[in-house]
Every structure is written in structure tokens, then in C-alpha cells.
C-alpha positions in Angstrom: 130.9 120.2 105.5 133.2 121.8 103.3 132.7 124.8 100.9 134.7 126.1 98.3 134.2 129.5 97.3 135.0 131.0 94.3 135.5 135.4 93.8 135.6 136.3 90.1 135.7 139.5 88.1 132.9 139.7 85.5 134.1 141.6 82.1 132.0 144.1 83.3 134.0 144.8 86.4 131.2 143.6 88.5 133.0 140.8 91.4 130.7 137.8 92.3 131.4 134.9 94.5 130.1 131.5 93.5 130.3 128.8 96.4 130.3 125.5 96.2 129.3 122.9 98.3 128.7 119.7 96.3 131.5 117.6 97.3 131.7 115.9 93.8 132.8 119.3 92.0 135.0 120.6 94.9 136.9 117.3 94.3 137.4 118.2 90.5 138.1 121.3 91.0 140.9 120.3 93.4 142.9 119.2 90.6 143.3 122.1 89.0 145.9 123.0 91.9 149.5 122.3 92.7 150.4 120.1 95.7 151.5 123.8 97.2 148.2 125.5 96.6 146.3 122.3 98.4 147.8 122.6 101.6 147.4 126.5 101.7 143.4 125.7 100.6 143.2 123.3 103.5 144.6 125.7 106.0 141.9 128.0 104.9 144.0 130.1 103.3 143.2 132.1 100.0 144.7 130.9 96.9 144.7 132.9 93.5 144.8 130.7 90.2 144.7 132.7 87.0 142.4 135.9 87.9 140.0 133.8 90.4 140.4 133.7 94.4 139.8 130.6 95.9 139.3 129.3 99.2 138.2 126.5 101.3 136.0 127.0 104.4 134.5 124.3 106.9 130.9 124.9 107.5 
């Protein structure tokens, strides 16, 4: 099973991590990436899109 999980910055300066493991919002969020940023998500590797880091983990 896959998770995505999600680090973000709160205005605050606080960090919190949101994972997500319904498959039906990973797959939207997956469009919000290039083709690029995919394959480094499915290797498990982090990806950074706008201030958020992203990445892809098999559970």
C-alpha cells in the first residue's frame, strides 16, 4: 500500500506532515506533477513543489 506524505510549513513556522493513504486522492494529487517529478516520486525520492515536500513511500 502506498502513502504519500506531505511536509508543510504553517504561517506560523510550525512544520507538519500530512499523509495520505486513500488511493483516490494520491491519484489526484499526482497530477499536479511533471512527468520528471513522477518518476523521482516512485523511486521514493523527495520531491519539492512550490514550498511543500513530497514523497511517496510503500507501506
Amino acid at each position: 500500500m502506498s502513502v504519500l506524505i506531505r511536509k508543510y510549513k504553517l504561517p506560523t513556522g510550525m512544520v507538519k506532515e500530512e499523509r495520505i493513504d486513500d488511493p483516490d486522492r494520491i491519484e489526484r494529487y499526482m497530477r499536479f506533477f511533471s512527468k520528471e517529478e513522477l518518476q523521482k516520486l516512485e523511486s521514493g525520492q523527495k520531491v519539492f513543489l512550490e514550498k511543500d515536500e513530497w514523497q511517496l513511500v510503500e507501506e
